[in-house]
C-alpha positions as CSV (number, residue, x, y, z in Angstrom):
1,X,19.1,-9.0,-11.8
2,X,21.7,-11.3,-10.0
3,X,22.9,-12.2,-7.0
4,X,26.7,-11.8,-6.0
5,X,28.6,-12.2,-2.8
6,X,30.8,-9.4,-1.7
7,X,33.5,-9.2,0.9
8,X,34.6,-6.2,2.7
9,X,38.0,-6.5,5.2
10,X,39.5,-3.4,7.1
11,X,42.1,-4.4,9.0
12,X,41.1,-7.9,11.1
13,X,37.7,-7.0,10.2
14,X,35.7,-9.0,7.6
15,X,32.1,-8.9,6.5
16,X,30.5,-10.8,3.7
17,X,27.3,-10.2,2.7
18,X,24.7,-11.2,-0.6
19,X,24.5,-8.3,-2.9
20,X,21.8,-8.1,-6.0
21,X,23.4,-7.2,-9.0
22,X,21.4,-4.6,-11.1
23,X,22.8,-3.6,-14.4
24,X,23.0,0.3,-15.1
25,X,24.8,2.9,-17.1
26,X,25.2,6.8,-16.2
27,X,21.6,7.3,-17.1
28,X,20.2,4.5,-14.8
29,X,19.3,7.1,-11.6
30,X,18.3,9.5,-13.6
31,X,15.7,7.5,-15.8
32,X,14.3,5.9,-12.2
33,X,15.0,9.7,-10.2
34,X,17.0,8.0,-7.4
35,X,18.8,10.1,-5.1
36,X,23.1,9.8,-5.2
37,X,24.0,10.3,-1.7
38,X,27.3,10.5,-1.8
39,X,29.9,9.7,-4.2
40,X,29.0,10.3,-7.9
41,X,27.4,8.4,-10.8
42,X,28.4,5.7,-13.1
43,X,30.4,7.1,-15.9
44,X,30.9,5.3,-19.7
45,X,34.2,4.6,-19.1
46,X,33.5,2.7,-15.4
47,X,34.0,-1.2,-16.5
48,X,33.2,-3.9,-13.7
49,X,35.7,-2.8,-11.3
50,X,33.1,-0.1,-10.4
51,X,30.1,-0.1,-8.0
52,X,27.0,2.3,-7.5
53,X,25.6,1.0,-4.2
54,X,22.5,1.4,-2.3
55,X,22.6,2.9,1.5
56,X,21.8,-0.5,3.2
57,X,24.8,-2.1,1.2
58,X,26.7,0.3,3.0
59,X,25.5,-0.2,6.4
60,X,25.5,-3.7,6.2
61,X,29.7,-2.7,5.7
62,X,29.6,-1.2,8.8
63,X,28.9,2.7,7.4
64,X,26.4,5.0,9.1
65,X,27.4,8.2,7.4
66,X,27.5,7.2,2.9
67,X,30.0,9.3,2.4
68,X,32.2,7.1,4.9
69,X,31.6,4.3,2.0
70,X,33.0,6.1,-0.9
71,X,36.2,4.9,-2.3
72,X,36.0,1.7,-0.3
73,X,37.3,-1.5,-1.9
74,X,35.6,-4.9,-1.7
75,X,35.4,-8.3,-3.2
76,X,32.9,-10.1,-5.2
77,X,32.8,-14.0,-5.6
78,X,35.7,-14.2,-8.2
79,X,38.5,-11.8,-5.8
80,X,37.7,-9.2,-8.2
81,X,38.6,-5.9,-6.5
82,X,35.7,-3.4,-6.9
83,X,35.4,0.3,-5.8
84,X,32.7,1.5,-3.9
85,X,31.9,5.3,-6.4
86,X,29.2,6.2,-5.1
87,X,25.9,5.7,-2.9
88,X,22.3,5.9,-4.1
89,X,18.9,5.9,-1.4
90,X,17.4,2.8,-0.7
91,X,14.7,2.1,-3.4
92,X,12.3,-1.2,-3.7
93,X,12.9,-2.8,-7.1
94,X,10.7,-6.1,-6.0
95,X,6.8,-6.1,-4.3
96,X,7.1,-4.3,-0.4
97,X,6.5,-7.8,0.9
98,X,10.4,-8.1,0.2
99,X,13.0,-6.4,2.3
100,X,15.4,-4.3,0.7
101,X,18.7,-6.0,0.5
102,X,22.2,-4.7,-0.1
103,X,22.2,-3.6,-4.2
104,X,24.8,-2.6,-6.2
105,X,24.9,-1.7,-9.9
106,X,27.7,-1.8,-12.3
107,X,27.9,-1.1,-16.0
108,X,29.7,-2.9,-18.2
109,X,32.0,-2.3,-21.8
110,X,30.1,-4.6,-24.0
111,X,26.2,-5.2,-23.6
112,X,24.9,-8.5,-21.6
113,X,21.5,-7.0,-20.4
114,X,18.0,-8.5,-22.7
115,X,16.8,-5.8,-21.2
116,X,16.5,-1.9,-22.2
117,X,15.1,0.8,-19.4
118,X,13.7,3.7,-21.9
119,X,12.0,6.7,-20.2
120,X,9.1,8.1,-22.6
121,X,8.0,11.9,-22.3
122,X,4.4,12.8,-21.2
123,X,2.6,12.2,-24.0
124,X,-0.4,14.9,-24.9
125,X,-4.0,14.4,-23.9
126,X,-5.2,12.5,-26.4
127,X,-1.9,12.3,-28.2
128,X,-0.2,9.4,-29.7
129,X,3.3,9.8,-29.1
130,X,4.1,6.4,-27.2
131,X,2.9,4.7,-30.0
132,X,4.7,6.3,-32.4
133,X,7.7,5.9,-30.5
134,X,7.3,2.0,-29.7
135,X,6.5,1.6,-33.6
136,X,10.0,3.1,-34.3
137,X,11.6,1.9,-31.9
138,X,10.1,-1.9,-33.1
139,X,11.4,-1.0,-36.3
140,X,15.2,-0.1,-35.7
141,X,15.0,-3.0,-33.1
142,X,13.8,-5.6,-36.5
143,X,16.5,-3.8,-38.6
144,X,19.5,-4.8,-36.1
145,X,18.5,-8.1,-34.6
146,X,15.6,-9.4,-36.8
147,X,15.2,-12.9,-35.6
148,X,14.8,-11.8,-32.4
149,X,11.4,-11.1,-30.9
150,X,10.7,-7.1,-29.5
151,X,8.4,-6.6,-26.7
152,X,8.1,-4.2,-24.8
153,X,6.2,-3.4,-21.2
154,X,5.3,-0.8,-19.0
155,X,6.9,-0.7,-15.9
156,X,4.6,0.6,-13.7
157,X,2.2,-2.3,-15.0
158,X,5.1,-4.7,-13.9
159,X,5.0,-3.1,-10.3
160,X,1.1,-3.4,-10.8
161,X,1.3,-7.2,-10.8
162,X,3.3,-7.4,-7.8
163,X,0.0,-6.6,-5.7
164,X,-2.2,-8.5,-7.7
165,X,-3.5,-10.6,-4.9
166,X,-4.0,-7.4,-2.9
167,X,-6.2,-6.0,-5.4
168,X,-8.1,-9.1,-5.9
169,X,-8.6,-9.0,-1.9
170,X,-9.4,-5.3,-1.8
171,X,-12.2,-5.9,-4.6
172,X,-13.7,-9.0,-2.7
173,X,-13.7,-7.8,0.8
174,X,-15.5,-4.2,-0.9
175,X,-18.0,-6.5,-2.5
176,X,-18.8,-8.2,0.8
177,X,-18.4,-5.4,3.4
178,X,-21.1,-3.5,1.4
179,X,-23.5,-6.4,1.1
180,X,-22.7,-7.0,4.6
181,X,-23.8,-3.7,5.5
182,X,-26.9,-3.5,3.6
183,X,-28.0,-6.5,5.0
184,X,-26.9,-4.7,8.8
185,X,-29.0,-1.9,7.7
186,X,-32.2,-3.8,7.0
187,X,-31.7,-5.4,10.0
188,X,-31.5,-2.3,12.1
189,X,-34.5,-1.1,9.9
190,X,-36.6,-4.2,10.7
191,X,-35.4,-4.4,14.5
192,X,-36.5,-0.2,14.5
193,X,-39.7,-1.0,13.3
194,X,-40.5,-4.0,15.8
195,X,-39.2,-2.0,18.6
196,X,-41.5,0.8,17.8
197,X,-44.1,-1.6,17.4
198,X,-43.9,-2.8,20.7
199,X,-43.5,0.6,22.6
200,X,-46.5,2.5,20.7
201,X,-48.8,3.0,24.0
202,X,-45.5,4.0,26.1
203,X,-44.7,6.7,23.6
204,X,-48.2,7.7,23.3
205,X,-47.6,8.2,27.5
206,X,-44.5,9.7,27.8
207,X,-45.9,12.2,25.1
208,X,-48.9,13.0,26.9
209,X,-47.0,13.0,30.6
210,X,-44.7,15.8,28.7
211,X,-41.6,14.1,26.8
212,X,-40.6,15.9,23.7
213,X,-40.0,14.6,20.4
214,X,-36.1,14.6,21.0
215,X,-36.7,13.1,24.3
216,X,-38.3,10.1,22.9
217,X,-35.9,9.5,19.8
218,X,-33.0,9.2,22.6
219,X,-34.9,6.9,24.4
220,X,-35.9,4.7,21.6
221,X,-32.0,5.0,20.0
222,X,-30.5,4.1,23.5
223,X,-31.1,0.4,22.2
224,X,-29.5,1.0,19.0
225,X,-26.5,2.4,20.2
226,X,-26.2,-0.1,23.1
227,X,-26.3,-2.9,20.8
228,X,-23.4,-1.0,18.3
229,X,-21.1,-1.0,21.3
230,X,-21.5,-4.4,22.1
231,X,-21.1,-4.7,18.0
232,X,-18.0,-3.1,18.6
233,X,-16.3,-4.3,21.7
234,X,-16.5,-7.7,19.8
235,X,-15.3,-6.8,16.4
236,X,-12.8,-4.6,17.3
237,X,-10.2,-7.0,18.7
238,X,-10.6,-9.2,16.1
239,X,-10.5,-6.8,13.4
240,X,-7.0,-5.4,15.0
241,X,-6.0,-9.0,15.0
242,X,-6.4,-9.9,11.2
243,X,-4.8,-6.4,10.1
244,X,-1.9,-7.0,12.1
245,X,-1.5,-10.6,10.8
246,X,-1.8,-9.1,7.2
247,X,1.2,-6.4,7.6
248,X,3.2,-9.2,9.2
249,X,3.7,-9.7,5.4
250,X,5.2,-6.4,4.7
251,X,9.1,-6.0,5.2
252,X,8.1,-2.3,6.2
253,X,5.1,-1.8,7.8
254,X,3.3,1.2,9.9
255,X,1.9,0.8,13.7
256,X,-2.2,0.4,13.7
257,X,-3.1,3.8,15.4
258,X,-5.9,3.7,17.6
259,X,-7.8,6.4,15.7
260,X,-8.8,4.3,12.8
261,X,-11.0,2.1,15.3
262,X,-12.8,5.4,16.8
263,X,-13.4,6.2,13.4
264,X,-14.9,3.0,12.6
265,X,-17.0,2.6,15.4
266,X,-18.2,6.3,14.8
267,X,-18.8,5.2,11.6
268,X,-20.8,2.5,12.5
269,X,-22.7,4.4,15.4
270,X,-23.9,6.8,12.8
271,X,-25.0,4.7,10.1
272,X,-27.2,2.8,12.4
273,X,-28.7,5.6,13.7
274,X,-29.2,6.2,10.3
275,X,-30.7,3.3,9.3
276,X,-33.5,3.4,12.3
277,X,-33.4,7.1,12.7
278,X,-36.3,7.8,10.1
279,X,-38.7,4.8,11.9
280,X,-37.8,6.4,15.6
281,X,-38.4,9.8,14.7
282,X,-41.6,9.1,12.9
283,X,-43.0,6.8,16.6
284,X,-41.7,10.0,18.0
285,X,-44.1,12.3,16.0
286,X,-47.1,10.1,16.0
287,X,-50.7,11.6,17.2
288,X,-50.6,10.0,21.1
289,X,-54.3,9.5,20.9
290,X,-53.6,7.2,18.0
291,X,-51.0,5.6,20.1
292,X,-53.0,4.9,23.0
293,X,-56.2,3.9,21.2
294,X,-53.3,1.2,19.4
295,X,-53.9,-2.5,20.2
């Protein structure tokens, strides 16, 4: 893909914008499934003077509505007049951290691409079509051109290495979030035992003076939960912060809705009480006259 300069005038009006320059035939949307808009398609007997552009090349001309854009004329670098055929939806063809720019793509008489765009069927479960077909295909290539090299990739695998540094993040932070909350829970284990530890005579009263056993597991979580708040309120802001500094990255990005923190702090609310609820609710249902007799 290139990179062209095109120049639109109507009447004292001029704009002049980049454009990428993506090489297609008549088959290129319908290999890739984008939507035409308005307009029609690249035909075999279009030659250069012919464009298929994207809808934010023809906003950036100054046209809302697509079909507006059809059968305009502009420009490119060497005062070649071009017509505008038709207009295909925006699509990304580099990572999301990119914006999408103005595209347009053009097919050509003679072929000057190195590379081709081949769309294989599904193959069966456990068939082995593909390879069939990429061993014929290796074969007319070595019959036609055979000093020349063939490879072959798999697109979605190109997209795939576009977020390589996501994924490598993604498998890093799972690593360390869940070491960092097993070593959370064994805290809240180890705090739940000390706790109970330290209250056995009070339970032992309260049990005696009448408290039930669901009476005693709120009072002994209240600490628990107190301290997951606090957890919260502090982690929380900074959490938000990081996220928001990551998508600053994205050309297109979504809002961070509040929900996602009430989920993760109920989230973390109930795995703590989790973690200490089996030590609370056993003080709970402790003999009281072994609690009291307790040193």
């Amino acid at each position: 893909m290139n990179t062209g300069v095109a120049t639109y005038k109507s009447g004292k009006r001029e704009i002049k914008t980049s454009v990428e320059m993506r090489y297609g035939d008549e088959n290129y949307i319908k290999v890739y499934k984008v939507k035409l808009l308005a307009g029609r398609d690249l035909r075999p007997g279009d030659a250069l003077g012919s464009w298929l552009v994207n809808a934010t090349f023809a906003r950036t001309l100054g046209f809302d509505n697509p079909v507006d854009a059809v059968g305009q004329f502009v420009t490119d670098y060497d005062k070649n007049k071009i017509q505008i055929v038709g207009v295909v939806a925006d699509f990304y063809s580099k990572s999301l951290h990119s914006p999408i720019k103005p595209l347009a793509i053009y097919t050509e008489t003679k072929f000057q691409n190195g590379t081709l765009h081949i769309a294989l069927r599904p193959q069966t479960p456990q068939g082995n079509e593909w390879i069939e077909a990429i061993a014929g295909m290796e074969q007319s290539w070595k019959e036609i051109y055979p000093n020349d090299v063939f490879e072959y990739h798999f697109f979605d695998e190109s997209i795939a290495k576009f977020y390589e540094s996501e994924q490598n993040t993604v498998t890093l932070l799972t690593w360390a979030t869940g070491l960092s909350i097993f070593i959370s829970c064994l805290g809240l284990l180890g705090f739940a035992i000390y706790t109970t530890n330290q209250r056995t005579k009070e339970i032992g009263v309260r049990k005696v003076l009448g408290a039930t056993v669901a009476q005693i597991v709120t009072l002994l979580s209240k600490e628990f939960v107190l301290l997951i708040v606090l957890a919260f309120i502090v982690v929380a802001p900074v959490a938000w912060w990081v996220m928001y500094k990551w998508m600053q990255s994205f050309a297109d990005r979504t809002a961070i809705s509040w929900w996602i923190f009430v989920l993760s702090g109920t989230g973390m609310l109930l795995l703590a009480l989790f973690a200490s609820g089996f030590q609370t609710i056993k003080a709970a249902l402790i003999n009281p006259v072994k609690s009291l007799r307790s040193e």
